[in-house]
OpenMM code with the backbone's topology and positions (N, CA, C; nanometers):
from openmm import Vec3, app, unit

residues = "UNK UNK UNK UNK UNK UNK UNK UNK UNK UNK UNK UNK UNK UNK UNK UNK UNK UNK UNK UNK UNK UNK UNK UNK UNK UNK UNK UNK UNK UNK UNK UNK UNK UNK UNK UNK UNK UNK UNK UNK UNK UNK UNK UNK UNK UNK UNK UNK UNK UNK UNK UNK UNK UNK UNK UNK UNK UNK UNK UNK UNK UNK UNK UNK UNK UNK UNK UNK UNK UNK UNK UNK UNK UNK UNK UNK UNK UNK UNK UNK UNK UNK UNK UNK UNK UNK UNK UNK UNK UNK UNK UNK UNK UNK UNK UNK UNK UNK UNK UNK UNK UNK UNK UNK UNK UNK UNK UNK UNK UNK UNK UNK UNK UNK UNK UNK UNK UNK UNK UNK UNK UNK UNK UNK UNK UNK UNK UNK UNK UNK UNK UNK UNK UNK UNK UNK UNK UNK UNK UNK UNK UNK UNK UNK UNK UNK".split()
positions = [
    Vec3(-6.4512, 4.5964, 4.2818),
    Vec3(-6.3876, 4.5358, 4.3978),
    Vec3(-6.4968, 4.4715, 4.4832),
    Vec3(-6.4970, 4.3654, 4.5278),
    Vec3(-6.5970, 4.2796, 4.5842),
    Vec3(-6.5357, 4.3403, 4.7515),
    Vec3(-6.6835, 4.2740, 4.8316),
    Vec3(-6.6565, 4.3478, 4.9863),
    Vec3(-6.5532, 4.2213, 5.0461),
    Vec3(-6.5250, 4.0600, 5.0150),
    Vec3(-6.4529, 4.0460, 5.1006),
    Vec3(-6.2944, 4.1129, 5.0731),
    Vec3(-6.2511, 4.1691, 4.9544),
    Vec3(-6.1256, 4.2296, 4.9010),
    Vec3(-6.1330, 4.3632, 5.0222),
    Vec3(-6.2603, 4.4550, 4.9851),
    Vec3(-6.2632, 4.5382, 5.0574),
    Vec3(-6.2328, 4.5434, 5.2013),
    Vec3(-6.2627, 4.4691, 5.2973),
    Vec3(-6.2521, 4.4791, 5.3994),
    Vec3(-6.1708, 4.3622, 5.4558),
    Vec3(-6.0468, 4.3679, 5.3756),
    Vec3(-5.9280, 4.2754, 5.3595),
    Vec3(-5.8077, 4.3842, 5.3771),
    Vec3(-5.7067, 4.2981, 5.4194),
    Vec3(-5.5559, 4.3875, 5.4345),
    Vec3(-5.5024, 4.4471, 5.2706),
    Vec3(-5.5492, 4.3396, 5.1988),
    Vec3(-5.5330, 4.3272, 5.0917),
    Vec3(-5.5373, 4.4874, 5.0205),
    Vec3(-5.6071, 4.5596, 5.0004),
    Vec3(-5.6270, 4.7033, 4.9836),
    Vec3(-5.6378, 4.8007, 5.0994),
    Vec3(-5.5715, 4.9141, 5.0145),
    Vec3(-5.6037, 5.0086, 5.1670),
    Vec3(-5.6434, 5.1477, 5.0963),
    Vec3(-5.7393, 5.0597, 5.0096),
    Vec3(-5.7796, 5.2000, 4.8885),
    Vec3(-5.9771, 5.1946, 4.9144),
    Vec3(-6.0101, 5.3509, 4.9946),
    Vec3(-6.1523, 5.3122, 4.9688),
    Vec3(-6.2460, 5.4135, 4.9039),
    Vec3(-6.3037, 5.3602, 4.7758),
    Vec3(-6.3182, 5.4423, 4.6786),
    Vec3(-6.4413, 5.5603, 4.8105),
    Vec3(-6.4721, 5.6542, 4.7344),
    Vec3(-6.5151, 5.7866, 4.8068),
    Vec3(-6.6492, 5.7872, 4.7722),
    Vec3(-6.7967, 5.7183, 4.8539),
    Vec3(-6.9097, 5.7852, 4.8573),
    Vec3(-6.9448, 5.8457, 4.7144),
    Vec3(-6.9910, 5.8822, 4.6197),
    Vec3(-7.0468, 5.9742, 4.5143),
    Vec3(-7.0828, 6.0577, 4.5987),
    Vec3(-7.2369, 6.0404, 4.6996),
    Vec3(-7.3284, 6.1534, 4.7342),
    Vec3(-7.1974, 6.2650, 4.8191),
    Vec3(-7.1253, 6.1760, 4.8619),
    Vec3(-7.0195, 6.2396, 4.9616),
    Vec3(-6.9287, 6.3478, 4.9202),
    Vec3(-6.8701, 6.2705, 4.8386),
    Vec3(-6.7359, 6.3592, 4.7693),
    Vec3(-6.8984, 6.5136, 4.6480),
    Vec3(-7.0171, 6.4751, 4.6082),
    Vec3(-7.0926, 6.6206, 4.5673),
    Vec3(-7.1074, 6.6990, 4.6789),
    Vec3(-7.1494, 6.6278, 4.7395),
    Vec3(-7.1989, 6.7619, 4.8740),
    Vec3(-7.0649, 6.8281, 4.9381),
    Vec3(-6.9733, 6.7903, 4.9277),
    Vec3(-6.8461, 6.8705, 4.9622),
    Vec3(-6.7707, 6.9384, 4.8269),
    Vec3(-6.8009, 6.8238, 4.7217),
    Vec3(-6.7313, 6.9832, 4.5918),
    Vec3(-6.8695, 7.0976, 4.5662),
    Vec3(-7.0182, 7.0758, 4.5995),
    Vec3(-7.0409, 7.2109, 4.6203),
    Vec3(-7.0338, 7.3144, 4.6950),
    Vec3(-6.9985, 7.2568, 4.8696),
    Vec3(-6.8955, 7.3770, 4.8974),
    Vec3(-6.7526, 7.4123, 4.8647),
    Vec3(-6.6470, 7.3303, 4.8047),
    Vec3(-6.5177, 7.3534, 4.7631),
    Vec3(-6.4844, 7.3841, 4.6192),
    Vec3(-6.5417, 7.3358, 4.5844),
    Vec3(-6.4653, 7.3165, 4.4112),
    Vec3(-6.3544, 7.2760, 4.3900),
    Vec3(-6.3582, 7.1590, 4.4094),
    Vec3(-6.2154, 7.0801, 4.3915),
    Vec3(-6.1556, 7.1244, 4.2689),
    Vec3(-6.0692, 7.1069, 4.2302),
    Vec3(-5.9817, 7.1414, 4.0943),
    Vec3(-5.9081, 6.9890, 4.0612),
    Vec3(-5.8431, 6.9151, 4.2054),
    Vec3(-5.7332, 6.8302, 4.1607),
    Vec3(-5.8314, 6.7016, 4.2839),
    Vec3(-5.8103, 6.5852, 4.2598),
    Vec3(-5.8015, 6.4807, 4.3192),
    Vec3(-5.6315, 6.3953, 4.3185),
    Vec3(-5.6119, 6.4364, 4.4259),
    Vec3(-5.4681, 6.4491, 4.5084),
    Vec3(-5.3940, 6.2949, 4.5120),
    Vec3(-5.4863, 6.1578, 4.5147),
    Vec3(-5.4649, 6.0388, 4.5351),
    Vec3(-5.6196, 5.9698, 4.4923),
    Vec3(-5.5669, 5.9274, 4.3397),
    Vec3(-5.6715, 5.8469, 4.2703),
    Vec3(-5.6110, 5.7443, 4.2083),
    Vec3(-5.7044, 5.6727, 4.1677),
    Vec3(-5.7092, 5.5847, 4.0133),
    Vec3(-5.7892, 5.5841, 3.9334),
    Vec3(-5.7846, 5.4991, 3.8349),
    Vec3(-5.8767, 5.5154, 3.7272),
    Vec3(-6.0120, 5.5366, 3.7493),
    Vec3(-6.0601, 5.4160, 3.8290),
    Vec3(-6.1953, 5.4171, 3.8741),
    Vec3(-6.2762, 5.4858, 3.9728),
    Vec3(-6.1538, 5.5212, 4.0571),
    Vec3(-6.2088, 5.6207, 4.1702),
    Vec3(-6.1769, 5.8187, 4.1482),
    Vec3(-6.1494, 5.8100, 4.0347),
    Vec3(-6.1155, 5.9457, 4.0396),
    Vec3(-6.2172, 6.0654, 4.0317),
    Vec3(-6.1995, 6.1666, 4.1145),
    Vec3(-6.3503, 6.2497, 4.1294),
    Vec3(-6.3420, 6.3791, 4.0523),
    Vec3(-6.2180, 6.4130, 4.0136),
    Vec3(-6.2180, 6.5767, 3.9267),
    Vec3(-6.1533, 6.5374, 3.7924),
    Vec3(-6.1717, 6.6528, 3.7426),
    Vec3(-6.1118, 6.6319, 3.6161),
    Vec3(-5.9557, 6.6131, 3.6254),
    Vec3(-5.8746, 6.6113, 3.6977),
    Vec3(-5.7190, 6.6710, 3.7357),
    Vec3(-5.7128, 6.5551, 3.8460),
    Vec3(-5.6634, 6.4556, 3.8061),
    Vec3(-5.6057, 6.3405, 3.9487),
    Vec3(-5.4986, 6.2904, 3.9078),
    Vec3(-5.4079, 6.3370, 4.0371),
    Vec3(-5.2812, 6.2324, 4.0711),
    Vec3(-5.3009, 6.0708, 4.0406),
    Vec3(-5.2873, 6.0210, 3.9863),
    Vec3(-5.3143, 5.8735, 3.9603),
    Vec3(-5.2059, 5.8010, 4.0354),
    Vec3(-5.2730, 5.7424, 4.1181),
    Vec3(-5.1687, 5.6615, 4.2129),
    Vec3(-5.0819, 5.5679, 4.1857),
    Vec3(-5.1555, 5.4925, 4.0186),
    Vec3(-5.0480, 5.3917, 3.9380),
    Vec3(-4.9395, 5.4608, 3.9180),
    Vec3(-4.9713, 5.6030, 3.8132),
    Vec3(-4.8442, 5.6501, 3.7506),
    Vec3(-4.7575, 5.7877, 3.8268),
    Vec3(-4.8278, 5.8616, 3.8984),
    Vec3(-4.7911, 5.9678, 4.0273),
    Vec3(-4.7705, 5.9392, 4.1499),
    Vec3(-4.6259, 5.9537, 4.2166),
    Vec3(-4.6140, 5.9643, 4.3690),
    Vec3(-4.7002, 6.1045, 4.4135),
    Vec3(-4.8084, 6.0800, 4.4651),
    Vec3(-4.8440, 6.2431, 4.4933),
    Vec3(-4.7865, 6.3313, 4.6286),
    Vec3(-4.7439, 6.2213, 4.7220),
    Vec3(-4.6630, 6.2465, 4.7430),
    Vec3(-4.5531, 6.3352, 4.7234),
    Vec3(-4.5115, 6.3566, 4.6054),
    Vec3(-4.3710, 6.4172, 4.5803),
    Vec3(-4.4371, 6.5286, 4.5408),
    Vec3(-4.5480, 6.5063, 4.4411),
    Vec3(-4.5781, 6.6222, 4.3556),
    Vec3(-4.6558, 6.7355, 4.4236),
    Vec3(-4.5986, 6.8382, 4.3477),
    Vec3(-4.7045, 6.9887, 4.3901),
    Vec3(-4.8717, 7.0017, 4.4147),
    Vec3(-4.9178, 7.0081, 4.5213),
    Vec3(-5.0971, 7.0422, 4.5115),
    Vec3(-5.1028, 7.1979, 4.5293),
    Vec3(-5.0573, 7.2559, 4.5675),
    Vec3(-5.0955, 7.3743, 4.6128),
    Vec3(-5.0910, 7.4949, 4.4838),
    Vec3(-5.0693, 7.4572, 4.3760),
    Vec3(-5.0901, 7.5296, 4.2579),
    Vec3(-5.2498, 7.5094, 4.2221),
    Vec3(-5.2731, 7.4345, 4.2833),
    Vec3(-5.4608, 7.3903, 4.2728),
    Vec3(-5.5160, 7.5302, 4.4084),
    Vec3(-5.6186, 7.5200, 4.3525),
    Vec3(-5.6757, 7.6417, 4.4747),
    Vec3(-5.7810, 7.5306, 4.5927),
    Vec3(-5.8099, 7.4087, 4.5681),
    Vec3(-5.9249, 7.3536, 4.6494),
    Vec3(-5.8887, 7.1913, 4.5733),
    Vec3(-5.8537, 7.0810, 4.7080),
    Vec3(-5.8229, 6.9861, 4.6585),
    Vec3(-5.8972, 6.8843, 4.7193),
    Vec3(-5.9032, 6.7770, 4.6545),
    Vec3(-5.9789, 6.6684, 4.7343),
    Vec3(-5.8824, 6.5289, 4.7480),
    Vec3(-5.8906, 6.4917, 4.9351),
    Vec3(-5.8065, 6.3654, 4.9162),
    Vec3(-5.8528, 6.2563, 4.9870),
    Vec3(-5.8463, 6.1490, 4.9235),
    Vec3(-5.9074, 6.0639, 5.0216),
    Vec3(-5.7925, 5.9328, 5.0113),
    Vec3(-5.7002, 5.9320, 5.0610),
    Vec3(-5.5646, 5.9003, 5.0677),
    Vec3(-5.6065, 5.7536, 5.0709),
    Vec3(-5.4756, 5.6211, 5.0214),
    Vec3(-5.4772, 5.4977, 5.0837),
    Vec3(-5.4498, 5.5140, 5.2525),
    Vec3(-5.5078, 5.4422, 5.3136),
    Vec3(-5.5161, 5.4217, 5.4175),
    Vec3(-5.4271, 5.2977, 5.5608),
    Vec3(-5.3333, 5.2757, 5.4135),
    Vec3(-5.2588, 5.1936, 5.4601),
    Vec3(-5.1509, 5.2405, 5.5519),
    Vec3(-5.0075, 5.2127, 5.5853),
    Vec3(-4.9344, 5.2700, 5.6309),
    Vec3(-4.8835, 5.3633, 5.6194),
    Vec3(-4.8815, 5.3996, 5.4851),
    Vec3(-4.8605, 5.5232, 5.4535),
    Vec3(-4.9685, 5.6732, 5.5026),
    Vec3(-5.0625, 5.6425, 5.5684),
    Vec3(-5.1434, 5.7761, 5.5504),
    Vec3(-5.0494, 5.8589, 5.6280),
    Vec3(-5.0487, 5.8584, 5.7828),
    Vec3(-4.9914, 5.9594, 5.8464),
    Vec3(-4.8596, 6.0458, 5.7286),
    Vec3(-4.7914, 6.0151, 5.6286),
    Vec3(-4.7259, 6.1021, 5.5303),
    Vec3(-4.8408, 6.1598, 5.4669),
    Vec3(-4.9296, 6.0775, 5.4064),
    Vec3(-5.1104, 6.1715, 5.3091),
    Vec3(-5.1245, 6.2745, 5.3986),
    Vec3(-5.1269, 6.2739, 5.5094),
    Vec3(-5.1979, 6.3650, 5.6278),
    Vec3(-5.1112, 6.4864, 5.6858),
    Vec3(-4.9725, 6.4451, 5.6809),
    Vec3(-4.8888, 6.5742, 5.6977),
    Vec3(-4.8257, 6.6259, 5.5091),
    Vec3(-4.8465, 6.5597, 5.4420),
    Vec3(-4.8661, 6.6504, 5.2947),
    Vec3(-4.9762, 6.7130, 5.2658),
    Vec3(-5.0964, 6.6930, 5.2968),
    Vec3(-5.1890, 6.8042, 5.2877),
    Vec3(-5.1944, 6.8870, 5.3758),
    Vec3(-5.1566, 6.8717, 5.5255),
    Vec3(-5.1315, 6.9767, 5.6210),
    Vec3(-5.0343, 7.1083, 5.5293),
    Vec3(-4.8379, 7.0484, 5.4878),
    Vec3(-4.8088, 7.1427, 5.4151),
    Vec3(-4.8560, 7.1761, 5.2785),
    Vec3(-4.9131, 7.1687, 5.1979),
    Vec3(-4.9601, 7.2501, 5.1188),
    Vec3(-5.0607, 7.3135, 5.1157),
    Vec3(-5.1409, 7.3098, 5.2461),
    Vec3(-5.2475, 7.3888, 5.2680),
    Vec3(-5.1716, 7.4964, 5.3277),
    Vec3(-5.0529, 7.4793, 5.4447),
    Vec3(-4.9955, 7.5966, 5.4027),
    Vec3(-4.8998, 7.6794, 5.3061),
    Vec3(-4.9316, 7.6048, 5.2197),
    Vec3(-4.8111, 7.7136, 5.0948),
    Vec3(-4.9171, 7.8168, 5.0230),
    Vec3(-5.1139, 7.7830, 5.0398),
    Vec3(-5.2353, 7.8406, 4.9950),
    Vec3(-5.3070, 7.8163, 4.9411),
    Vec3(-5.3166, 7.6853, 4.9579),
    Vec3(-5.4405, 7.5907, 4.9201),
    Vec3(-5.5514, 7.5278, 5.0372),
    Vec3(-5.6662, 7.4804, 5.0055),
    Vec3(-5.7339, 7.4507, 5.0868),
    Vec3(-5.7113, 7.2907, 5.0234),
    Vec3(-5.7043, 7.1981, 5.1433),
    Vec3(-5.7068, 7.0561, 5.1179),
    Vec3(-5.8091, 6.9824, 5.2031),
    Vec3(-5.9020, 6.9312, 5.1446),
    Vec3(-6.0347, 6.8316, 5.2243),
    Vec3(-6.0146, 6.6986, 5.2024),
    Vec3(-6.0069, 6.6300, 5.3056),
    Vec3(-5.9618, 6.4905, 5.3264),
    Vec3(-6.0773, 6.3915, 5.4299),
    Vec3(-6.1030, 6.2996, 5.3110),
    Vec3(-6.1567, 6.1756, 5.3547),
    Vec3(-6.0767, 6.1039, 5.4504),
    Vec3(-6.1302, 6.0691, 5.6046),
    Vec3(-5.9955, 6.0152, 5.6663),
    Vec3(-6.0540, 5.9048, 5.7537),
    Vec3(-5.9975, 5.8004, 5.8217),
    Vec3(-6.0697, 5.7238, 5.9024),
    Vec3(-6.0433, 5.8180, 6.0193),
    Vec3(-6.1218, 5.7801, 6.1451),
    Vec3(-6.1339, 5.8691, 6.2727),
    Vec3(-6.0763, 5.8058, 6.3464),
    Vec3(-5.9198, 5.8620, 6.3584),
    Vec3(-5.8439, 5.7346, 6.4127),
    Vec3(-5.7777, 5.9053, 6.5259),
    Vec3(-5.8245, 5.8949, 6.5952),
    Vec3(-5.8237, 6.0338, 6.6967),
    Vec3(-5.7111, 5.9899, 6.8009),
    Vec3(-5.6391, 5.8608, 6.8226),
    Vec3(-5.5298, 5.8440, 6.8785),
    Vec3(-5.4149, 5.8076, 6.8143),
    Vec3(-5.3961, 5.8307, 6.7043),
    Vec3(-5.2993, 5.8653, 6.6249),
    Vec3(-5.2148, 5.9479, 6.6165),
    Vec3(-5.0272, 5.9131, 6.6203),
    Vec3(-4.9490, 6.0452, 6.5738),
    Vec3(-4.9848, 6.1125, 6.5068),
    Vec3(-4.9902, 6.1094, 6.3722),
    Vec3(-5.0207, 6.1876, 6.2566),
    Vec3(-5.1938, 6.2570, 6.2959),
    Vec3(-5.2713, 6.2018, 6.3716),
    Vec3(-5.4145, 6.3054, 6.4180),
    Vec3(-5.3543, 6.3946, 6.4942),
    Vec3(-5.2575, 6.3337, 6.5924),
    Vec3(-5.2501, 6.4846, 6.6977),
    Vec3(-5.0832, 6.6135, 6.6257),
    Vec3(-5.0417, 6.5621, 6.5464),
    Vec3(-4.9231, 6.6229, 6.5040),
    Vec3(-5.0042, 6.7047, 6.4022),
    Vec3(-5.0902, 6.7072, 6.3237),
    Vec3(-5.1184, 6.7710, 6.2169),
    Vec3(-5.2553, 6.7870, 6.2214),
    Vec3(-5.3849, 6.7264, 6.2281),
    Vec3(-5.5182, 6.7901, 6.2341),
    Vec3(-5.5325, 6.8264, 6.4204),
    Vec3(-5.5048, 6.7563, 6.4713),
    Vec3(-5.5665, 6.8569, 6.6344),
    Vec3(-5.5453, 6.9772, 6.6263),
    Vec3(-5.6354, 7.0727, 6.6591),
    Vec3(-5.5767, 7.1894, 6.6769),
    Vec3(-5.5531, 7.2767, 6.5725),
    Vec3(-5.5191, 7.2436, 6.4458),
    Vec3(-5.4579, 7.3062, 6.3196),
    Vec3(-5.5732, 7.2802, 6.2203),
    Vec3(-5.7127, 7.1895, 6.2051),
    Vec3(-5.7987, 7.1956, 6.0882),
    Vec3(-5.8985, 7.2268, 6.1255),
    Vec3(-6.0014, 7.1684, 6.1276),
    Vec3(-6.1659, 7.1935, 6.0805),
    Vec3(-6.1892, 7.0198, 6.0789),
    Vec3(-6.2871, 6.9747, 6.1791),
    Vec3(-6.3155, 6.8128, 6.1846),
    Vec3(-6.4306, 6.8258, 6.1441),
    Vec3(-6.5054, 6.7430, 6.1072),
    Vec3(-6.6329, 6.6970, 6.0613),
    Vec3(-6.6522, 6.5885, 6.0644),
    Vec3(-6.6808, 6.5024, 6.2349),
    Vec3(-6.6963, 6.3497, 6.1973),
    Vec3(-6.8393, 6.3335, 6.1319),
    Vec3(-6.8190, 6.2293, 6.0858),
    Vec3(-6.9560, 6.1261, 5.9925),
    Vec3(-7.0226, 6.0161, 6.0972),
    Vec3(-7.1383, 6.0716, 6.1074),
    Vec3(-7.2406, 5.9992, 6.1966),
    Vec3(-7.2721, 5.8463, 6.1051),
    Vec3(-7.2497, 5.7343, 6.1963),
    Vec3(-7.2302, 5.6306, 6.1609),
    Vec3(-7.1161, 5.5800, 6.0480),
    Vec3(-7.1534, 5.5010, 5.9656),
    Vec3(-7.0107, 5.4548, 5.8980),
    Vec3(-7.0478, 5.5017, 5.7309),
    Vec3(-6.9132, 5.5016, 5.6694),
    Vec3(-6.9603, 5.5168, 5.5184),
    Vec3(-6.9819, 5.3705, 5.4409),
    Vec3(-7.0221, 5.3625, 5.3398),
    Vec3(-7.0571, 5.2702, 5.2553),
    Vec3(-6.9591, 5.2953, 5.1257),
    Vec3(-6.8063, 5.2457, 5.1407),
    Vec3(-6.7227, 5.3122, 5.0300),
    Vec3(-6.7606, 5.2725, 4.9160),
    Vec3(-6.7523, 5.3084, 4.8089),
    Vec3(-6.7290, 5.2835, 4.6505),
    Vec3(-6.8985, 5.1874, 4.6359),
    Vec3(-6.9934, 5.2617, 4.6746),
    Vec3(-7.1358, 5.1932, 4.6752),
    Vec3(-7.1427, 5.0154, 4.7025),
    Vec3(-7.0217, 5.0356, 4.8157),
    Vec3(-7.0610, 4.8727, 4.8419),
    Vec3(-7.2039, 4.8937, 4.8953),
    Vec3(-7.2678, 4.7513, 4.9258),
    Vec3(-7.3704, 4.7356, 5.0644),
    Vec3(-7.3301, 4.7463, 5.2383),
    Vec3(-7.2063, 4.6939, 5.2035),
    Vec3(-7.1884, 4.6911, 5.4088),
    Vec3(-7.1073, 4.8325, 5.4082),
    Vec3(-7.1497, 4.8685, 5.5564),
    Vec3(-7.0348, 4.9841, 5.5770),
    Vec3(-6.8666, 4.9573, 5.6418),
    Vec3(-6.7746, 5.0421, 5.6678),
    Vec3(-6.6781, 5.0260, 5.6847),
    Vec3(-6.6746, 4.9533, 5.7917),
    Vec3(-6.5646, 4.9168, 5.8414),
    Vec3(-6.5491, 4.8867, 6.0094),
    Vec3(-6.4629, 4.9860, 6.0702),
    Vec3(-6.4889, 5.1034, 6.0119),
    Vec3(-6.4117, 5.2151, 6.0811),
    Vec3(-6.5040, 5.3477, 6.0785),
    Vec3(-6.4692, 5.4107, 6.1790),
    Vec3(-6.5723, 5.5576, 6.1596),
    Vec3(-6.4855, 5.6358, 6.0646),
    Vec3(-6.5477, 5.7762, 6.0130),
    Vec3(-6.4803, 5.8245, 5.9489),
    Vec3(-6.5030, 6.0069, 5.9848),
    Vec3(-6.4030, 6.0850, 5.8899),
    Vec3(-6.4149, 6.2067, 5.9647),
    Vec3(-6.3579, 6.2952, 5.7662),
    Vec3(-6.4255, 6.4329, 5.7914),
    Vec3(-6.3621, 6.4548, 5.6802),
    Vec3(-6.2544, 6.6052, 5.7235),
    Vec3(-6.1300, 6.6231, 5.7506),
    Vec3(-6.0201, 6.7150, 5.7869),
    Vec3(-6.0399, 6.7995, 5.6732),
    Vec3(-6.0486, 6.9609, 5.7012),
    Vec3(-5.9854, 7.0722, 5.6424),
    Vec3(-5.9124, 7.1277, 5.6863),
    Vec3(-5.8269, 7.1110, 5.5849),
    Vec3(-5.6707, 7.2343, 5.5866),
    Vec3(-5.7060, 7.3426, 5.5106),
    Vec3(-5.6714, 7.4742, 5.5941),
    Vec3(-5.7174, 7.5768, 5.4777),
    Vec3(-5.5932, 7.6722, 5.4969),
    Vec3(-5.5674, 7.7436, 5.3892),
    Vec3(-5.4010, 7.8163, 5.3974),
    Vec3(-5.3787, 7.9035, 5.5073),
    Vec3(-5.2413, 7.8469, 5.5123),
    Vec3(-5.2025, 7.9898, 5.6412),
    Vec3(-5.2785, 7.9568, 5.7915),
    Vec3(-5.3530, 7.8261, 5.8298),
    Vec3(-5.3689, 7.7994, 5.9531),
    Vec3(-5.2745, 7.8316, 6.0586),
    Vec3(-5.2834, 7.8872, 6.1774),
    Vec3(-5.1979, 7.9004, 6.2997),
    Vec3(-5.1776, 7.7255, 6.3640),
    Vec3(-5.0614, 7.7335, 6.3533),
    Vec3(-4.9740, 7.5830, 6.3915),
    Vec3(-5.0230, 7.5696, 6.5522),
] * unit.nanometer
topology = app.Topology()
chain = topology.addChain("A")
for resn in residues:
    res = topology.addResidue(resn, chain)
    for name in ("N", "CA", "C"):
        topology.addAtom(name, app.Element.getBySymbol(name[0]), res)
């Protein structure tokens, strides 16, 4: 994917850092990548976004998941589906933009996860330029107090 596609309306898919998505599966151990494709997929076990609504489907049979959702209109649903299946007893870690005045930020991560913003911007899918958005990475971990 070339950067003017990237930082076009055109996609709202941004592949995940390498160094990024290791240094967080050696504290997690992902099992499933929750919202992938071919090229961006980080575990052995991914929802493939061509052929899976992940959406619909079960994560929480996974013990430790990784998501780094499209970012299009749809996230605020990415963001309250990993909220519930982190509580059914899964832990879910999510790549997210730092969009801190958002419904879906204050309905489901304020208060209820674990934030970790990212000092300066990421460089998705080893482009050269960085995003034009900050970014933050949300944990849901099971059984959080609402």
């Amino acid at each position: 994917m070339n950067n003017e596609l990237m930082f076009s309306s055109k996609t709202d898919l941004w592949a995940t850092p390498q160094w990024l998505y290791d240094e967080l599966h050696k504290e997690f151990n992902f099992q499933l990548d929750a919202a992938c494709n071919r090229e961006n997929c980080k575990c052995y076990r991914g929802l493939f976004i061509e052929k899976f609504d992940g959406l619909q489907e079960d994560w929480y049979r996974e013990r430790s998941i990784w998501l780094n959702p499209p970012y299009g209109r749809q996230i605020g649903k990415w963001v309250k589906k990993a909220y519930v299946e982190s509580q059914k007893g899964c832990t879910v870690v999510c790549l997210l933009p730092a969009r801190t005045d958002t419904k879906w930020f204050h309905d489901y991560i304020y208060n209820k996860a674990e934030i970790r913003f990212i000092k300066g911007r990421l460089k998705f899918g080893g482009h050269e330029n960085a995003a034009p958005f900050p970014s933050m990475i949300v944990i849901f971990r099971p059984k959080q107090a609402a």
